[in-house]
C-alpha positions as CSV (number, residue, x, y, z in Angstrom):
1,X,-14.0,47.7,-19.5
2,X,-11.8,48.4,-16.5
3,X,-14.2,46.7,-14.0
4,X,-14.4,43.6,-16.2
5,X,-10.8,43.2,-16.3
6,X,-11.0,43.7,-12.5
7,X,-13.6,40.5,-12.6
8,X,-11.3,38.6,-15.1
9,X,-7.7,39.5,-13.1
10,X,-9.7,37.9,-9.8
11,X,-11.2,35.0,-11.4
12,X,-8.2,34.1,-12.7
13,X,-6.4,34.4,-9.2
14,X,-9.1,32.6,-7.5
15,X,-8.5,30.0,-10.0
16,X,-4.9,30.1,-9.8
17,X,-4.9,29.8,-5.9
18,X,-7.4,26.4,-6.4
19,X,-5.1,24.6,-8.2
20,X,-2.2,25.4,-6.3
21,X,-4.2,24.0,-3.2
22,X,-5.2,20.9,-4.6
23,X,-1.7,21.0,-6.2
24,X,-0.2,21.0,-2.9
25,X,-2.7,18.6,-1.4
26,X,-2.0,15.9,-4.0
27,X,2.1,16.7,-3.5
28,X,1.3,16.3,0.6
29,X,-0.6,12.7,-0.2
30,X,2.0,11.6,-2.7
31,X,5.1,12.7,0.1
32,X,3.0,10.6,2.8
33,X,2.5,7.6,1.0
34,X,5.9,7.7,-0.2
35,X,7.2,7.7,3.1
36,X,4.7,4.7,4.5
37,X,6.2,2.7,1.5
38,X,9.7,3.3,2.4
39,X,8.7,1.9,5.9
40,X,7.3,-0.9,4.7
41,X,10.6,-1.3,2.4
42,X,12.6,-1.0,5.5
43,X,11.1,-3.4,7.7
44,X,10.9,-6.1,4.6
45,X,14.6,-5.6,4.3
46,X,15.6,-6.0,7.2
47,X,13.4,-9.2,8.0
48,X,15.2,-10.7,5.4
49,X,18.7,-9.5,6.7
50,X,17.6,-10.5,10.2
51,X,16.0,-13.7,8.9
52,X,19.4,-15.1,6.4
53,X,21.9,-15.1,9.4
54,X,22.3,-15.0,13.3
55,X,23.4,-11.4,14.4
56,X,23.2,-9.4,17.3
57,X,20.0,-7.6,16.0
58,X,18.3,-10.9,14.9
59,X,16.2,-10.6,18.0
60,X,14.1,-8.2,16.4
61,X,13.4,-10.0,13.9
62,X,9.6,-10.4,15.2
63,X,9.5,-6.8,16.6
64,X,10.2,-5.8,12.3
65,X,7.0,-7.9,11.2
66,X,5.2,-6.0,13.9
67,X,6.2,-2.5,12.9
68,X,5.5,-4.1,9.2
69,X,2.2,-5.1,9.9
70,X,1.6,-1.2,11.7
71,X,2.8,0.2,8.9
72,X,0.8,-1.0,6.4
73,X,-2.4,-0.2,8.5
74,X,-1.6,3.3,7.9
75,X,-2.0,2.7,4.2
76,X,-4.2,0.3,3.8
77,X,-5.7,-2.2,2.8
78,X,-8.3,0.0,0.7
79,X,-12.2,-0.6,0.9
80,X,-14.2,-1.8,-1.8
81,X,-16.2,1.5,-2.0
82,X,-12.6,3.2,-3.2
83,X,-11.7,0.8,-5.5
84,X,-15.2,1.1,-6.9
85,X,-14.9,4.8,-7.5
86,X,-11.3,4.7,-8.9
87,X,-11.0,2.1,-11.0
88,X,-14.1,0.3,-11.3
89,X,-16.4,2.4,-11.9
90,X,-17.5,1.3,-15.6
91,X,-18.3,-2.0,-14.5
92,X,-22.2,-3.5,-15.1
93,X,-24.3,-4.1,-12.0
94,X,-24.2,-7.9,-12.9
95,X,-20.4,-8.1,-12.6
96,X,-20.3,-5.4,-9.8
97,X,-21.2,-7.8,-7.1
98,X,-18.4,-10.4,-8.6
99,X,-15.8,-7.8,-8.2
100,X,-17.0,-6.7,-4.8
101,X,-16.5,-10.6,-3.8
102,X,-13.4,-11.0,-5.3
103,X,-11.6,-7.5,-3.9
104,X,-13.0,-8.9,-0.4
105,X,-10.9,-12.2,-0.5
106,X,-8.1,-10.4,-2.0
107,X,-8.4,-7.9,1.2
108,X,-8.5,-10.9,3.7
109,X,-5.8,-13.1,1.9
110,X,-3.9,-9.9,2.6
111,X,-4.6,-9.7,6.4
112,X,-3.8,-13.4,6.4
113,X,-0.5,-13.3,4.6
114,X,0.5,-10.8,7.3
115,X,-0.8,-12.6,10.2
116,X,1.4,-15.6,8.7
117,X,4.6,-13.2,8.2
118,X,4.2,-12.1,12.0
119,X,3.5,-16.0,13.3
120,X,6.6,-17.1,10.9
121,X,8.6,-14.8,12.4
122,X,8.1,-16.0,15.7
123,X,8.2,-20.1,14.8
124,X,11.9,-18.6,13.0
125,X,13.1,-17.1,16.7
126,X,11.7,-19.8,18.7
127,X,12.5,-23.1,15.9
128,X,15.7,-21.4,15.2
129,X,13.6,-22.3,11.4
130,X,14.1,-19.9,8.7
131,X,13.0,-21.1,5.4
132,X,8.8,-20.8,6.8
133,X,9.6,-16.6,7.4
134,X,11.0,-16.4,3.9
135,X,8.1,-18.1,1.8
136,X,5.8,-15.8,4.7
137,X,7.5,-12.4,3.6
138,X,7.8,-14.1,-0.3
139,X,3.6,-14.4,0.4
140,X,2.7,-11.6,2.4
141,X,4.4,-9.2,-1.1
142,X,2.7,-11.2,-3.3
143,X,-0.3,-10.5,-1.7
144,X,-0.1,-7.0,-2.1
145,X,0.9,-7.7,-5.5
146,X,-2.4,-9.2,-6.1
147,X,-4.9,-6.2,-5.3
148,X,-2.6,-3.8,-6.6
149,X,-2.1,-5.2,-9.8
150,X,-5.9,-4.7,-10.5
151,X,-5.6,-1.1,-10.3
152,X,-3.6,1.5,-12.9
153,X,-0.2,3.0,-11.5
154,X,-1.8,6.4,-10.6
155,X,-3.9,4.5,-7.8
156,X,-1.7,2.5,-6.3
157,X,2.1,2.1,-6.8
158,X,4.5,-0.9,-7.3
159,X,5.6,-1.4,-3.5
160,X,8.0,-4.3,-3.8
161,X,9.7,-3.3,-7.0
162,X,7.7,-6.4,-9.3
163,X,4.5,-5.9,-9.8
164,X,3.4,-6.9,-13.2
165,X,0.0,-5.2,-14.0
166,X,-2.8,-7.2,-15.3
């Protein structure tokens, strides 16, 4: 009896110390992509300070859609094969290949809407133009919107503060 509850006490432990691992790994992801979000926050906020009035700073207003534009490669954008496993994975074979084509435009409509922030940017500092940088940021969040949207709120969170979920 004594040596099973010796088995059971170190099961239990082993067990224990698993969790707590993947407890802590999950804690470590969620801190990081906090972070990477609060970035991106940053930089969107001030592009749109820089971008409504003339400043001192407004000269970086280009060198924010830049650091934008690195900060969401850190995240993203996700490939098909981890969308597939997290969210849909219940979907037929025939409609498999339709979802696979339709996350891929989503992905480069993405990359575009931040090639088109980082171009606006510059047309704003060099046209002295503003209103073409606002619709780019407005499109470039709207973008992210899109893909995220498709997924629950445990995959992916609600980075600009209005995503409505489909």
């Amino acid at each position: 009896m004594k040596r099973f509850t010796h088995f059971l006490l170190l099961a239990v432990t082993i067990s224990l110390s698993w969790v707590s691992a993947a407890q802590a790994e999950q804690i470590s992801k969620d801190t990081y992509v906090n972070s990477i979000i609060t970035i991106l926050r940053v930089h969107a906020d001030a592009i749109e300070d820089l971008n409504s009035s003339h400043m001192k700073y407004s000269s970086n207003l280009v060198r924010h859609t830049i650091a934008l534009d690195r900060a969401f490669g850190l995240l993203g954008p996700m490939d098909w094969h981890a969308a597939k496993s997290l969210h849909f994975a219940g979907t037929t074979e025939e409609n498999e290949e339709e979802e696979r084509r339709r996350f891929e435009l989503l992905e480069r409509r993405s990359s575009a809407a931040m090639k088109g922030l980082k171009l606006a940017a510059h047309f704003a500092m060099e046209e002295d133009s503003r209103e073409l940088l606002d619709k780019a940021l407005a499109d470039m969040k709207q973008s992210c919107n899109n893909c995220h949207a498709l997924l629950p709120a445990s995959v992916v969170p609600d980075v600009w503060g209005n995503l409505k979920r489909k």
